[in-house]
N, C-alpha and C positions, 0 to 999 in steps of 0.2 A: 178704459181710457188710459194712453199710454203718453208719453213726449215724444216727437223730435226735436233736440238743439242741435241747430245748426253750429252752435258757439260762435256767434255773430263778434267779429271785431268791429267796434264803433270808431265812427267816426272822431278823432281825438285821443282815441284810446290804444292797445294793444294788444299783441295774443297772451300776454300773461293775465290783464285784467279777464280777458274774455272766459281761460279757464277759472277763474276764481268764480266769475259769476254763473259759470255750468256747475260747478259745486253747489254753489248757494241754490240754485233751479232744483239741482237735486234734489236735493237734502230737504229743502223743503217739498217738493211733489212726492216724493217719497213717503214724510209724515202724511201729508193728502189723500193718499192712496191710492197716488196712481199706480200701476202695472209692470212697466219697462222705461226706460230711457233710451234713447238709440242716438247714434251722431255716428253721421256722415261723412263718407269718402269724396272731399274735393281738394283738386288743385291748382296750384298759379290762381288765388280767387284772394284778392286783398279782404275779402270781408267774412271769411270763412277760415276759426283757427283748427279746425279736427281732421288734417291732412294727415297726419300720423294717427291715424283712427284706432289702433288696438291698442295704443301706447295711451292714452287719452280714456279708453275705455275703461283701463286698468286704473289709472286716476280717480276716476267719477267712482268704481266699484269699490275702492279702498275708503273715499269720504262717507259711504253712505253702509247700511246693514242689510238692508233685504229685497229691494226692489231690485227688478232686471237690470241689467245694463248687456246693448249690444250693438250692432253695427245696422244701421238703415242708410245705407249698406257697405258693405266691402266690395269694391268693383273690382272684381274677381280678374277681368284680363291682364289689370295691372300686372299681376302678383305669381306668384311661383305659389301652388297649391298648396307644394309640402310645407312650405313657410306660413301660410295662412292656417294651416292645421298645427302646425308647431305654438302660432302666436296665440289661437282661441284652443289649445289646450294648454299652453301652460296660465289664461286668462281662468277657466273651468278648474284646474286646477287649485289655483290662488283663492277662487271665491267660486266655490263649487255649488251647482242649483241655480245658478244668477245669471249665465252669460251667454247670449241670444249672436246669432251668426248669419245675419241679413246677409243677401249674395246679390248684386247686379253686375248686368254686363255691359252698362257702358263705362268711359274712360272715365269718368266727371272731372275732365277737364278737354282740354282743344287738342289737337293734333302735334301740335311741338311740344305743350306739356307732356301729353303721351310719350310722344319720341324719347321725351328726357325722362320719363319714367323707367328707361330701358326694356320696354314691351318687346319681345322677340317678335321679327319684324315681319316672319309669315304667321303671325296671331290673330286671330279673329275672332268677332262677338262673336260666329255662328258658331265656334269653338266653344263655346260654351257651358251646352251641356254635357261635352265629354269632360270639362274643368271639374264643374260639382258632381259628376260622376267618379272623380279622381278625388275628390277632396271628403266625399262619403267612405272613400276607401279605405283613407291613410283613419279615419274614425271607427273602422272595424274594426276589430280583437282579432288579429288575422297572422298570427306568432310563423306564419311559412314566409310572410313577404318578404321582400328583399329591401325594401324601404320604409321604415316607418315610424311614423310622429313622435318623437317623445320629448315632453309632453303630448297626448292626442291619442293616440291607441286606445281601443277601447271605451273613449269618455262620453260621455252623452250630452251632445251640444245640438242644440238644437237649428236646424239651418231654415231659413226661411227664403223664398227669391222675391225679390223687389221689382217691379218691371212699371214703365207709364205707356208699354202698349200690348199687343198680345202675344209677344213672344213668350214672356216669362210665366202668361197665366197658363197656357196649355200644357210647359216645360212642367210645374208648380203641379197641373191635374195630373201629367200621365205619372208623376212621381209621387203622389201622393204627400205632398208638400205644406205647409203653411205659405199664404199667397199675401204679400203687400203690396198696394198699388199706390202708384204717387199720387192722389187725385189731384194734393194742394197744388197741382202744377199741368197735372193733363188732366183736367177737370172730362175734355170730350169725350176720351177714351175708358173712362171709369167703365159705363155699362155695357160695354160689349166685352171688355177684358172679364168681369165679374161671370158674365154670363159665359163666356169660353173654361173658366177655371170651372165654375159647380156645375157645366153642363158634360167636360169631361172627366172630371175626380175618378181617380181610381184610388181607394182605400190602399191604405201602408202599416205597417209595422208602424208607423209614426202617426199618420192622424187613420179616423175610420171613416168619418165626413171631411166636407172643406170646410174650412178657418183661413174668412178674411179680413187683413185688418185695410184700415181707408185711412190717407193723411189726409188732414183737411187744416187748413190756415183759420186760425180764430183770433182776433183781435178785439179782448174785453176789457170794457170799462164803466165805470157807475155811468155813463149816458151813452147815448148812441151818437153825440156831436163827438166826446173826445175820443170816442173809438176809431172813429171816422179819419180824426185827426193824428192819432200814431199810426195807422195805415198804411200814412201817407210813406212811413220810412221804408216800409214794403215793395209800394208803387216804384218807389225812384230805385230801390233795388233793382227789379226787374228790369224798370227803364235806362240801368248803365249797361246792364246784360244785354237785353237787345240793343245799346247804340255802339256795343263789342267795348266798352270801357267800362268793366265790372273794378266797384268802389267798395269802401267800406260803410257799412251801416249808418245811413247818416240821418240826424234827427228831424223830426215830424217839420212840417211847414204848414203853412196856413191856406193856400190856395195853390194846390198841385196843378190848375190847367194851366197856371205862369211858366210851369217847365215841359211839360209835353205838348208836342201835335196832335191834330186830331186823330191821325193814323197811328200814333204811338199809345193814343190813348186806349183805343181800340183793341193793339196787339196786348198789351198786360192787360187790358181786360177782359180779354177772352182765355190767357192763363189765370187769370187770379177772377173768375167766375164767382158767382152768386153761389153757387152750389156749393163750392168744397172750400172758398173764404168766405166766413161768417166774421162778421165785424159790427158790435153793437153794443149798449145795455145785458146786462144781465137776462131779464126778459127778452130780449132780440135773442139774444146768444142758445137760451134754452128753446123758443121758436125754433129758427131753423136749424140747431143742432138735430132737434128731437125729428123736426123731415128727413133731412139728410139721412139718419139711420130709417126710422120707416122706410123710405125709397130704395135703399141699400141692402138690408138687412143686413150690414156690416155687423161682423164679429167685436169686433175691437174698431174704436180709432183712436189713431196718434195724432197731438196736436201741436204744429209749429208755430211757435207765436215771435214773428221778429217783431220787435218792438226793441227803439233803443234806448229806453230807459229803464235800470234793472230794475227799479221798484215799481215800472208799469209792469213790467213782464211777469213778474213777480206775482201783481195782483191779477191780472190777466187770468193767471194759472188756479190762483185762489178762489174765483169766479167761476170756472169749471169745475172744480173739488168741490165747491158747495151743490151743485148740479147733482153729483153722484154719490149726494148725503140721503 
């Protein structure tokens, strides 16, 4: 069992409160025993502070002692390779053994964010897999090249590709890759990506089978009414994103059909699915966790819990740690 924090900025609140409370996530899922922490590359997103995702990683790595910290993910078209092998080797460097190197290729952000990220402008997602072919290279011990990482030469970081449809799972098998799939968000697409990654694995130097981990949205509480009822911050998340006016995190309400349509209600709930968001009691939560991996056979999963109250998040978190006692 791992985290994603998104480092949700609340509604009232700001991006400095928001890192303090990724600390605090930490530090405590860490005693817990969770696995990894990861936080995410987005931008232009009022309710998302981990847009400087390796500067933030480095953060979270410095407050805590032994759990992973790494990127789900680094949207690799952004970025200039050798810079990304510069920032997660001198990260591997500073806190060596600890620091995970999630890879996706979309922008996670819209087209004029893009533009203003200074993406060279014959760039492309299908570009891709020559990027992480570039970025495994400047990681070789390779003393003839003409270019190379330092920090990053030689260090052993681990790269994973993150994808929510079947580009990334095929890319992941013919490379012998560890495979992340977003479920918490493309719930449809889980089992046929699953089944493209283990049906084509080709063993590596790095894994000998496949290792995949699955996000899944879990929103826990001592009942299943007020689980129900932090949710709701979720719901209208999603619902400023589809109405193109993404907000920040704003707190639980009482009766969500006051703000959606029926066709809205529909589209975030066929993203935020029964499958891969579990929202419940402690008993609900162990329920359908425990399907979801039988169905799955997922390796690992990571769990994003927005919720806008730290001490709900907090116990949310606490409630799955006791699951894996």
């Amino acid at each position: 069992m791992s985290v994603l924090d998104l480092a949700p900025i609340t509604e009232g609140s700001n991006p400095r409160q928001s890192f303090k409370n990724s600390v605090e996530l930490a530090q405590h899922v860490e005693e817990w025993g969770f696995n990894r922490f990861w936080l995410a590359e987005h931008h232009n997103m009022p309710g998302i502070a981990s847009s400087a995702t390796s500067v933030i990683i480095g953060h979270i790595a410095g407050a805590t002692k032994e759990i992973r910290v790494g990127s789900g993910g680094i949207m690799l078209p952004n970025h200039a390779t050798l810079v990304i092998a510069e920032q997660f080797g001198t990260l591997e460097t500073l806190y060596p053994g600890r620091i995970d190197l999630g890879l996706g290729r979309a922008p996670g952000s819209d087209q004029a964010t893009a533009y203003a990220l200074r993406r060279t402008l014959n760039m492309q997602v299908d570009d891709f897999p020559a990027q992480v072919e570039e970025l495994q290279g400047y990681f070789e011990d390779n003393p003839e090249a003409r270019v190379r990482a330092v920090p990053g030469t030689g260090l052993d970081v681990p790269l994973w590709l993150l994808g929510s449809s079947g580009f990334s799972a095929q890319l992941s098998a013919h490379k012998g890759l560890p495979f992340s799939f977003a479920s918490h968000f493309a719930p449809d697409y889980m089992i046929p990506a699953l089944n493209l990654y283990r049906d084509n694995f080709k063993s590596s130097s790095v894994l000998q089978k496949p290792y995949a981990m699955l996000g899944v949205n879990i929103i826990a509480a001592d009942t299943d009414e007020e689980a129900e009822w932090l949710a709701t911050s979720q719901q209208q998340q999603f619902l400023s994103i589809r109405r193109g006016e993404p907000s920040k995190l704003k707190p639980p309400i009482d009766n969500i059909e006051e703000v959606w349509s029926a066709m809205e209600r529909a589209s975030v709930e066929k993203t935020l699915n029964s499958s891969s968001t579990i929202i419940g009691s402690p008993d609900t939560i162990k329920q359908k966790l425990t399907s979801f991996i039988a169905e799955t056979k997922a390796d690992e999963v990571i769990v994003n819990s927005q919720i806008f109250d730290q001490k709900a998040r907090l116990h949310s978190y606490e409630i799955i740690a006791d699951m894996m006692k």
